[in-house]
N, C-alpha and C positions, 0 to 999 in steps of 0.2 A: 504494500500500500504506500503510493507516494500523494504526499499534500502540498502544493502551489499555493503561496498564499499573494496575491496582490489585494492591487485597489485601484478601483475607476470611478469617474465621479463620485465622490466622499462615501462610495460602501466600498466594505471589505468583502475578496470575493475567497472563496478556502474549494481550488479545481483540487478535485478528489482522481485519486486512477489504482484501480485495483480493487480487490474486494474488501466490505467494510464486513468485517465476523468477531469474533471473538476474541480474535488474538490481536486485532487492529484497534478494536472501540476503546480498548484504556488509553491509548495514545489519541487518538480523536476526541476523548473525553477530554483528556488535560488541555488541550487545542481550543476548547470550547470554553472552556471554565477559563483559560486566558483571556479570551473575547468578554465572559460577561463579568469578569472583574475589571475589565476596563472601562467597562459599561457602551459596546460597541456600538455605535447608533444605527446601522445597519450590516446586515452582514447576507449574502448570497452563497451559496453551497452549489457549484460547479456538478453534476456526478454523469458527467458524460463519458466520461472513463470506468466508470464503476460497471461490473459487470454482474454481480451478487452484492445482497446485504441481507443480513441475518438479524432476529429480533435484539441483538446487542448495540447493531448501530441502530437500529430504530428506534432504540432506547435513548440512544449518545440524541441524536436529532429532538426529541420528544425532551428530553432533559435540556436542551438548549433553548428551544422555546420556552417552556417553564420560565427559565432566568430570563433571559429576553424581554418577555411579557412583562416582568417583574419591574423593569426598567424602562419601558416604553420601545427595547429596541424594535428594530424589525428585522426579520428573517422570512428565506425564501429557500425554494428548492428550485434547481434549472437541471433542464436539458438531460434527465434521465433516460437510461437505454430501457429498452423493451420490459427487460427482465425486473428490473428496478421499478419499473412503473405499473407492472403489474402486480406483486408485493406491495406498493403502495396503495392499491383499488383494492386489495384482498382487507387489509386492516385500516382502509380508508381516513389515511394519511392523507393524504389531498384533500380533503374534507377539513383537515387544521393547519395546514400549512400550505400558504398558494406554493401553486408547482408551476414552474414556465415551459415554454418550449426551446428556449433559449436563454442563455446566458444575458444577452443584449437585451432580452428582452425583460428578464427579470431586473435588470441594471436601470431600467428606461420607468420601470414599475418603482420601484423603492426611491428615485433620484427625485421623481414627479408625486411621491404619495400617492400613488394611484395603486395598491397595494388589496385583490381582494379580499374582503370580511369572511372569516371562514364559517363555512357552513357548518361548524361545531366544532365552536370554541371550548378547547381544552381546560385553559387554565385564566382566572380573573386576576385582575390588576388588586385586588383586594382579598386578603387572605382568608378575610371571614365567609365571601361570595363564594371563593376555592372553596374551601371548607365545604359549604353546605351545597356547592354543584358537585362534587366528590359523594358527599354522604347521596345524595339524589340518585346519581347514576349508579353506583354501591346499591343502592335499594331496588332499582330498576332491573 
């Protein structure tokens, strides 16, 4: 697993290439937790290189939003391969995290706020709202 990190207009982009599993997600994790201790204002996740991902990084992803959210940042997913995107439609990741079809295009999205609202929102800007949207779905 190799990670590319730049930046184009004020977001941070993290081009991913190789498989994200279980042996990669610690190191992707600490990558992440650097971002949201810095409190990154936006950040884009490349994975046009990624060929597999296993519920470890789906984890590492799911736990960056969380932080993210926590801070106002923004995050996205671009340009995933086939295999990657259908794993995403199975546990309906695209439903909390916009997904682009492009790099450029996710860059064009976050630079302009034009960022969509997801179709179920994971995690509140308010702990207590977390809280009791956790306990809901927990009950559900």
């Amino acid at each position: 697993m190799k990670l590319h990190e730049s930046r184009h207009r004020n977001v941070d982009i993290f081009n991913l290439e190789g498989e994200i599993d279980l042996h990669y997600a610690p190191a992707l994790r600490a990558r992440f937790q650097a971002k949201a201790s810095q409190r990154c204002p936006a950040l884009v996740v490349d994975l046009s290189g990624v060929p597999f991902i296993d519920s470890t990084g789906i984890a590492v992803l799911l736990e960056y939003l969380r932080d993210a959210s926590g801070f106002g940042g923004k995050f996205c997913l671009a340009a995933p391969t086939d295999h990657v995107r259908h794993v995403f439609e199975i546990v309906r990741l695209h439903e909390a995290v916009p997904v682009f079809e492009s790099t450029a295009d996710a860059i064009a999205a976050v630079s302009s706020d034009d960022l969509p609202a997801p179709i179920q929102p994971l995690f509140s800007l308010t702990s207590s709202s977390a809280s009791a949207s956790l306990t809901r779905r927990r009950a559900a």
